[in-house]
N, C-alpha and C positions, 0 to 999 in steps of 0.2 A: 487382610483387614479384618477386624474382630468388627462382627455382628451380634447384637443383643436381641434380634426377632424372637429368638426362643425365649429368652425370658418374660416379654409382654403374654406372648402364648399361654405359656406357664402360669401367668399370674390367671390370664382369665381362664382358664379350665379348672384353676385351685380356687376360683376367688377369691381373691388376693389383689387387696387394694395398693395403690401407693403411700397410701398413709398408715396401713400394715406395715410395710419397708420402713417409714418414719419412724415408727415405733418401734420397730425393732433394732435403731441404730444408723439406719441410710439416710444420709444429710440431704437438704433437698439442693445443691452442690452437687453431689455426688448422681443423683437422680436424673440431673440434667446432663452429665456426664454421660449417662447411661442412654437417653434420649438420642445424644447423639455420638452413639458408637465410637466415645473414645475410651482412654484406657484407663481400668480399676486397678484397687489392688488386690494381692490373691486372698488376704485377709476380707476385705469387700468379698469377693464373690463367696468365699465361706457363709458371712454373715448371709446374705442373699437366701445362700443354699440351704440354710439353718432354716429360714423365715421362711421358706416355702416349699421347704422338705423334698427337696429337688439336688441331682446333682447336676453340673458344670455344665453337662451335654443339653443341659433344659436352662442355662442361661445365657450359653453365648456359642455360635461357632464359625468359623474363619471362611470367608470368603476372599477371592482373587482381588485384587484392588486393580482394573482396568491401566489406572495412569502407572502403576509401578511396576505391573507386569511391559507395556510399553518401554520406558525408560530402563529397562534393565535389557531387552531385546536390544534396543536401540544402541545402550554402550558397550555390548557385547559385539555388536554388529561394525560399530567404534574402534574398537581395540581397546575400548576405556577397560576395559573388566581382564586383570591379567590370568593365566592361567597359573599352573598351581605347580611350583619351583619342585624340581625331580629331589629327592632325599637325598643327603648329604651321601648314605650308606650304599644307595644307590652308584653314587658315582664312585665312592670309591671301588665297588667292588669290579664297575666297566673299566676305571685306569688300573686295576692291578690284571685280568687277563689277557 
């Protein structure tokens, strides 16, 4: 799950307003977007970086999402999640010894 903490951070140690961001190009759409840790485009975090002379590492970074790490344990644990089909190259070369 993508986190934007670091960018609010960023803004206040740069002081850097949200109506800097407006001005710079960030719709207030997109701001709300960002409010709630959903997903930009890379061109967005660009302008971002541009407007508060920060890279990427100072606007977002990834956290474990609790319900998706679950539900992947769980269909793993399922049989839902299949494992990973042996190479074609592989077999052939166990039926030719």
């Amino acid at each position: 799950m993508i986190d934007y903490s670091p960018l609010w951070k960023t803004m206040k140690e740069k002081d850097i307003s949200q109506y800097q961001l407006l001005k710079g190009g960030i719709d207030n759409k997109t701001l709300d977007v960002l409010k709630h840790n959903g997903n930009i485009t890379v061109l967005t975090l660009e302008k971002i970086c541009k407007i508060c002379d920060c890279t990427p590492n100072e606007v977002l970074c990834f956290i474990d999402d609790p319900e998706e790490t679950q539900s992947t344990t769980k269909a793993a644990s399922d049989g839902k999640i299949a494992s990973k089909p042996k190479s074609k190259s592989r077999a052939k070369s166990k039926a030719t010894q």
